[in-house]
Structures are given as structure tokens and as C-alpha cells.
C-alpha positions as CSV (number, residue, x, y, z in Angstrom):
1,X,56.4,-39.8,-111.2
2,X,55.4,-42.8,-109.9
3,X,52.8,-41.2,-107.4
4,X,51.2,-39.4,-110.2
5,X,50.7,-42.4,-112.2
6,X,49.4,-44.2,-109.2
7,X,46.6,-41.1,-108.8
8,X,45.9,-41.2,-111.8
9,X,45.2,-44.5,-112.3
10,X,42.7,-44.2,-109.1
11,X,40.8,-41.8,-111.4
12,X,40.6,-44.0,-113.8
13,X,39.1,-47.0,-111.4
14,X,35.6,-46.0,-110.5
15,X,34.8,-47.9,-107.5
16,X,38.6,-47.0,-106.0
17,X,37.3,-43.6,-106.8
18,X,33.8,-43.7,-105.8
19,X,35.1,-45.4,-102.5
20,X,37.3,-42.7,-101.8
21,X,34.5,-39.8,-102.3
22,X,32.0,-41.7,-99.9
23,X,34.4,-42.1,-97.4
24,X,34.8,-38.1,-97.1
25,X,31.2,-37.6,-96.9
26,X,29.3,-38.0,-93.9
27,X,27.2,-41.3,-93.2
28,X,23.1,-41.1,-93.3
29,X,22.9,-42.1,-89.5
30,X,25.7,-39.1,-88.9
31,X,23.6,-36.6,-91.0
32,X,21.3,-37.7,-88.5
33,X,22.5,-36.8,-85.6
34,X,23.8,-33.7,-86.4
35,X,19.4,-32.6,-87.5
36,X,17.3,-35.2,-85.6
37,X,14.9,-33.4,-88.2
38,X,16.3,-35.5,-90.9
39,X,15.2,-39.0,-89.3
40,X,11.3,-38.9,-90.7
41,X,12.3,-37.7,-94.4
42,X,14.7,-40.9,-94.5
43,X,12.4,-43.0,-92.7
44,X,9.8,-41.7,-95.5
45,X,11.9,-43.1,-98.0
46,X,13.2,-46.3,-96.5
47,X,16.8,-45.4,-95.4
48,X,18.1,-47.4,-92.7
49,X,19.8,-44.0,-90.5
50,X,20.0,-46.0,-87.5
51,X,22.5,-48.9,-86.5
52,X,22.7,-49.6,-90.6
53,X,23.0,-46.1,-91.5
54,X,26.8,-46.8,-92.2
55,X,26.8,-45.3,-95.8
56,X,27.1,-41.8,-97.1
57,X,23.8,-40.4,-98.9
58,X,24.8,-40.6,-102.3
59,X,26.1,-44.3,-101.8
60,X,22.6,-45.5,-100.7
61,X,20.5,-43.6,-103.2
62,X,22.4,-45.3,-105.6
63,X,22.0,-49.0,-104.5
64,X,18.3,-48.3,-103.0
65,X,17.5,-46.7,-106.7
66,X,16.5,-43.4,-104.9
67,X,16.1,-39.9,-106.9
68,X,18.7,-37.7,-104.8
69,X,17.6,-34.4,-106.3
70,X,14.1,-34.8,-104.8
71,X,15.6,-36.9,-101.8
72,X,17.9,-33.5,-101.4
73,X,15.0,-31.2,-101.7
74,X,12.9,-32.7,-99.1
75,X,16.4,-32.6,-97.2
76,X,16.4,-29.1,-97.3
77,X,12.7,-28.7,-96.6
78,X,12.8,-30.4,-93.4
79,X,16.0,-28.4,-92.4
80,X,14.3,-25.3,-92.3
81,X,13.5,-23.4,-89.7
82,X,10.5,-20.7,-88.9
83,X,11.8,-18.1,-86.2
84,X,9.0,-15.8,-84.5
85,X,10.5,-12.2,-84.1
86,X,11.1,-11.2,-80.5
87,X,9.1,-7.7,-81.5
88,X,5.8,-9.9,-81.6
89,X,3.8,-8.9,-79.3
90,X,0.9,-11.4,-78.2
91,X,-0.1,-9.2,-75.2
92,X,-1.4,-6.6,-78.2
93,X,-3.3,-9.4,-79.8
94,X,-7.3,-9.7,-79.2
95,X,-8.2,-12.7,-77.4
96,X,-10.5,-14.3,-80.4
97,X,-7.1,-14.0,-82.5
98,X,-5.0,-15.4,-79.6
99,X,-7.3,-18.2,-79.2
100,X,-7.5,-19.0,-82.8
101,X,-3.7,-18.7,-83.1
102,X,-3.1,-21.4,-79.7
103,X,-5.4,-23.9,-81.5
104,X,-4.3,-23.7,-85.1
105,X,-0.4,-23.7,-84.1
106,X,0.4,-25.3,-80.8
107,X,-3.1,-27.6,-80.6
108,X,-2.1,-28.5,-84.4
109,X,1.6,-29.4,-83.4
110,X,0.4,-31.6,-80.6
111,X,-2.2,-33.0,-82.4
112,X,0.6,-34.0,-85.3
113,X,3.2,-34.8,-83.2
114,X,2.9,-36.6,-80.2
115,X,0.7,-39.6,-81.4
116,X,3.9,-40.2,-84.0
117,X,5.9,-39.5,-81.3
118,X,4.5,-42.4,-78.6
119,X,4.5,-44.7,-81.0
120,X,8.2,-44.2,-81.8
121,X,9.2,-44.7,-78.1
122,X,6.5,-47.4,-77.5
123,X,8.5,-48.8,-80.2
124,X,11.7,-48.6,-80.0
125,X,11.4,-48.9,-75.8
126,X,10.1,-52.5,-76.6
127,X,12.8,-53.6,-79.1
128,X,16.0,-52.1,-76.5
129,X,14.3,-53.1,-73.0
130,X,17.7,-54.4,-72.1
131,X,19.9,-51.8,-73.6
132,X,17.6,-48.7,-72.7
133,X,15.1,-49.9,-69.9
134,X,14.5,-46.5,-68.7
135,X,12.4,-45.6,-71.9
136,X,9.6,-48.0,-70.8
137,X,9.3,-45.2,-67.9
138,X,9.6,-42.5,-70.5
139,X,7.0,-44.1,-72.5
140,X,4.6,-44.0,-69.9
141,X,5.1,-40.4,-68.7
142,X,5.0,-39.0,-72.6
143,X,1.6,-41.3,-72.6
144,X,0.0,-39.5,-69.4
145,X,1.2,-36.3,-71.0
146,X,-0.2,-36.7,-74.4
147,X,-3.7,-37.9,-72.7
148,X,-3.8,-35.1,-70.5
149,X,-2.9,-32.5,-73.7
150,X,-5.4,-33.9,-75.9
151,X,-8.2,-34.1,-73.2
152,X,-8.0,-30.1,-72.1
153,X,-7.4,-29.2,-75.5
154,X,-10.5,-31.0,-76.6
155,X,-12.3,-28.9,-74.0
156,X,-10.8,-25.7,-74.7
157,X,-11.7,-26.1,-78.4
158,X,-15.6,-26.8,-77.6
159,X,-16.2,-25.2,-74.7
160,X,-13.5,-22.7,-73.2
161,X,-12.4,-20.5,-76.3
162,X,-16.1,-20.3,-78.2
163,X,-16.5,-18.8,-74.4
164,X,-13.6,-16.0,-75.1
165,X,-15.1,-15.5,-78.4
166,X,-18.6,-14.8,-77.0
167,X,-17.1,-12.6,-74.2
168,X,-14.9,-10.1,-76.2
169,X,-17.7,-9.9,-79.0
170,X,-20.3,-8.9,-76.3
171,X,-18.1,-6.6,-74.9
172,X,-17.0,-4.9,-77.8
173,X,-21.2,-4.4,-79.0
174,X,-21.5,-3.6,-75.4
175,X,-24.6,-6.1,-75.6
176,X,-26.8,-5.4,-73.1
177,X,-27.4,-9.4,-71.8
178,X,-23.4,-9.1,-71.2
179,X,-23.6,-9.3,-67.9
180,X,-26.2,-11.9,-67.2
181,X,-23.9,-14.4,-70.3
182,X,-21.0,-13.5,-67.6
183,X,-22.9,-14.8,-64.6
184,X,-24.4,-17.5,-66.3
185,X,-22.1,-19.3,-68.4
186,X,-18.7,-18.0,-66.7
187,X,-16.0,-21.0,-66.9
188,X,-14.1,-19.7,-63.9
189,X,-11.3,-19.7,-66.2
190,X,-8.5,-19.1,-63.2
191,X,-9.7,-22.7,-61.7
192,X,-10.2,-24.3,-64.5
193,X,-6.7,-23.2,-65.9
194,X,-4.5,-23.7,-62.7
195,X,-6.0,-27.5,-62.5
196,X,-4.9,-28.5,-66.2
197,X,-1.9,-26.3,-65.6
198,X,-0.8,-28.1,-62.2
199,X,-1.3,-31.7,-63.7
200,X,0.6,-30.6,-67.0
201,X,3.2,-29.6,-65.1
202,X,3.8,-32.6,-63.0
203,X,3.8,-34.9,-65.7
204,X,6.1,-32.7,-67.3
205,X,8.6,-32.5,-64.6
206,X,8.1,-36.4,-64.7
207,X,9.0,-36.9,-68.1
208,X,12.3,-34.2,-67.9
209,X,13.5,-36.2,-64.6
210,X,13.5,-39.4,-66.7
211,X,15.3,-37.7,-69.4
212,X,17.8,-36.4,-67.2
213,X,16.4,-33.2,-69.5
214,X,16.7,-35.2,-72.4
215,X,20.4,-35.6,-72.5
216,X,21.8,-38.9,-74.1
217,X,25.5,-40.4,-73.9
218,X,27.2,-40.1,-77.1
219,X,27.5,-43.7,-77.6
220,X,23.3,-44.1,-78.0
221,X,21.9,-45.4,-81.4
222,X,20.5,-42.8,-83.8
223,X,17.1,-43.3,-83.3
224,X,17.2,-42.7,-79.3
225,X,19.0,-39.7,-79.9
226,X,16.4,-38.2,-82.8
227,X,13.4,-39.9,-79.7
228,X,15.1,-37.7,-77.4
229,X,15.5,-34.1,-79.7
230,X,11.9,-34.5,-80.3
231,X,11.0,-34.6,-76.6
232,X,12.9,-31.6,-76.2
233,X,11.2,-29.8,-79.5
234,X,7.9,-31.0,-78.3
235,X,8.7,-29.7,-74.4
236,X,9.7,-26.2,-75.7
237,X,7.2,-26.1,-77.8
238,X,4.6,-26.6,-74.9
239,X,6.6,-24.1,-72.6
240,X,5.6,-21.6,-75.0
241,X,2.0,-22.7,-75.6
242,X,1.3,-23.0,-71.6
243,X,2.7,-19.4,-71.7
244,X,0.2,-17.8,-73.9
245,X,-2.7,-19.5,-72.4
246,X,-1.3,-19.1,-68.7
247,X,0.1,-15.4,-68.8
248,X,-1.6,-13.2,-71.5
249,X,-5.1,-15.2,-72.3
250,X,-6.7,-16.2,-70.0
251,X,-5.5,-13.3,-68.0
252,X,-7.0,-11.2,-70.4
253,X,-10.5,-12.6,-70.8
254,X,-10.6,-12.5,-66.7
255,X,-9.9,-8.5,-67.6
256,X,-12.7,-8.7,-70.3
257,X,-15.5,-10.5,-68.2
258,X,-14.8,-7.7,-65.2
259,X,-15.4,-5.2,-67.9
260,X,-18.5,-6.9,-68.7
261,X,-19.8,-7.4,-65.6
262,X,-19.5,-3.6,-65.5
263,X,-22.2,-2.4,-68.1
């Protein structure tokens, strides 16, 4: 009898009762680091999800002033995620398509991303130089990286792809100046690949070495782990871009230009 009274009498107290609720539901900074993906909606609306991220969402919403049903929705938003089917096959694709597909997808990502992203660890690398020197080192590799990316896609969008465009449509007219456009404006696309290929790749393997392949202790802060997750979103992601360019493009338009060469 004397339990129930006491229970009830917790129902009764709102903050005993609020208390209780908040303290079965996860923290922001654990929501966190359970989808890294979380860390830029909360940073959009000014929660602290980091070494003051001590306080379950619907706590802070209500002492920030926040509106949780659009806070929740942009939750749910940003915890979605787009799958390509296995059964797509790029190999089938035309190389104008392909080459409009690498800039509006992967050139798009990088384009979005990594300038966020080198700020972040420029960031935070300066604030922890004690706790985390290693990220100065990461910071500079990511730097080189994004630099390189942005230089050969910068060429590839005005030179290298209007190129592939010109090839396939000359070979599919079978225009009769084919040839001579092959022999005269040909961007030795094998070259020109393996050299931004090569020095991709060894900043790459650079930046996984002093990531240890992005792998954090437990222990870290929230905002080097979410640092660290978007490395390895933004590695895989370019895994899969240097893919289509490496193995199926520009493989392809070497096929096409032989083609042309032929008429």
C-alpha cells in the first residue's frame, strides 16, 4: 500500500516525473553517436551534441524553446538513406549519361561536402591539439585531397567530359570529320586518368593511415567521432566514384575513339 501511494504521488510531481522519463531516453550527444548523420541537423538548430549534449531531446527542446515536431522531422529526414540496386548496371549506360551522372552525383557530393568537412577538422583539430594532435596531420591530408578533387574535377567538367560528349555524338552520326576530331583534340584519356588517379590514391592511403581507417576509441568526444564517420562516408563515396570513371568510362570512350578512328 505504501509503495503505491509513493508511485502515485511521483505521478502527481511533474519534475520527479519528468526527471524519471528523460533519464530512460537517450541523451542528444548519444543519439549522436549512434547516426553521426544527426550532428549537422542539431548543430543547425543550436543543440550542444557534444561534451554538453548530456540531456535527452525532449529535455532540451523544451528549455531551448525548440519545436520538436519539426526538430523530429528533419530528424527523420537526415536518417534516411538512398540504396542503389545491385542490378544497376553502369557498364549498359552511354558515356554522355555516365558522365552527366559522375558530375551531378559524386562531383555534387564533393563539391557539398568536403569544404564543410575541412573546416570541421580545421576546427576542432585546433581547439583539441593536446587531446587529439594527430588531426592536425589529418587536416592536412583531407586538405591535399580536397585540392586535388576539386582541381581534376574542374578539368573534367570543362574539358575532359564535353570531350566524351563530342566523341559518342560523332560516332553515333558517324560524322565524317570523326576521325581527324579524334586525332586532333584526343585527351589521351589513359594518361591523363592514371596521373589524377595515382595522386588520388596516395593521398588517400595517406589520410586512411592517419585514421588508422577511421577507427576512434570509444572514449572520444562526439564531434571526433561524427569527424571521423564522415571521412569514411566521404572515402566510400569516392571509392565508388574513382570506380566509374577508372573501370567503365573512360574505358569506354578509349573503345569509342578506336571506333572512330575507324570510319
Amino acid at each position: 500500500m505504501h509503495r503505491f501511494v509513493s508511485v502515485l504521488k511521483l505521478f502527481q510531481n511533474p519534475i520527479l516525473y519528468n526527471a524519471m522519463q528523460s533519464a530512460q531516453q537517450p541523451t542528444v550527444s548519444q543519439l549522436v553517436r549512434a547516426d553521426y548523420r544527426l550532428a549537422d541537423v542539431f548543430k543547425k538548430w543550436g543543440i550542444n551534441y557534444c561534451c554538453g549534449g548530456n540531456l535527452a531531446l525532449e529535455d532540451v527542446c523544451r528549455l531551448q524553446g525548440l519545436d520538436k515536431a519539426r526538430l523530429e522531422t528533419e530528424i527523420q529526414q537526415a536518417q534516411q538513406t538512398v540504396l542503389l540496386s545491385n542490378a544497376l548496371q553502369f557498364e549498359a549506360w552511354p558515356v554522355d549519361f555516365l558522365a552527366d551522372y559522375i558530375v551531378h552525383v559524386h562531383h555534387a557530393y564533393i563539391k557539398n561536402t568536403a569544404p564543410k568537412l575541412e573546416q570541421a577538422i580545421e576546427s576542432f583539430a585546433a581547439g583539441h591539439q593536446k587531446k587529439y594532435p594527430y588531426l592536425l596531420q589529418v587536416h592536412g591530408h583531407f586538405k591535399k585531397l580536397a585540392a586535388t578533387l576539386n582541381e581534376h574535377m574542374q578539368q573534367e567538367e570543362d574539358s575532359l567530359f564535353p570531350y566524351v560528349k563530342q566523341v559518342s555524338n560523332a560516332l553515333k552520326r558517324k560524322e565524317s570529320y570523326g576521325p581527324l576530331f579524334v586525332r586532333t583534340l584526343h585527351k589521351s584519356l589513359p594518361k591523363t586518368n592514371g596521373d589524377a588517379a595515382q595522386k588520388t590514391g596516395v593521398l588517400l592511403t595517406a589520410l586512411r593511415n592517419a585514421t588508422a581507417r577511421y577507427t576512434f576509441f570509444e572514449d572520444v568526444c562526439t564531434n571526433h567521432q561524427v569527424m571521423y564517420r564522415k571521412l569514411a562516408e566521404f572515402d566510400a563515396d569516392l571509392v565508388q566514384h574513382q570506380h566509374l570513371e577508372n573501370n567503365i568510362l573512360f574505358p569506354k570512350v578509349v573503345q569509342l575513339e578506336t571506333q572512330l578512328l575507324q570510319l
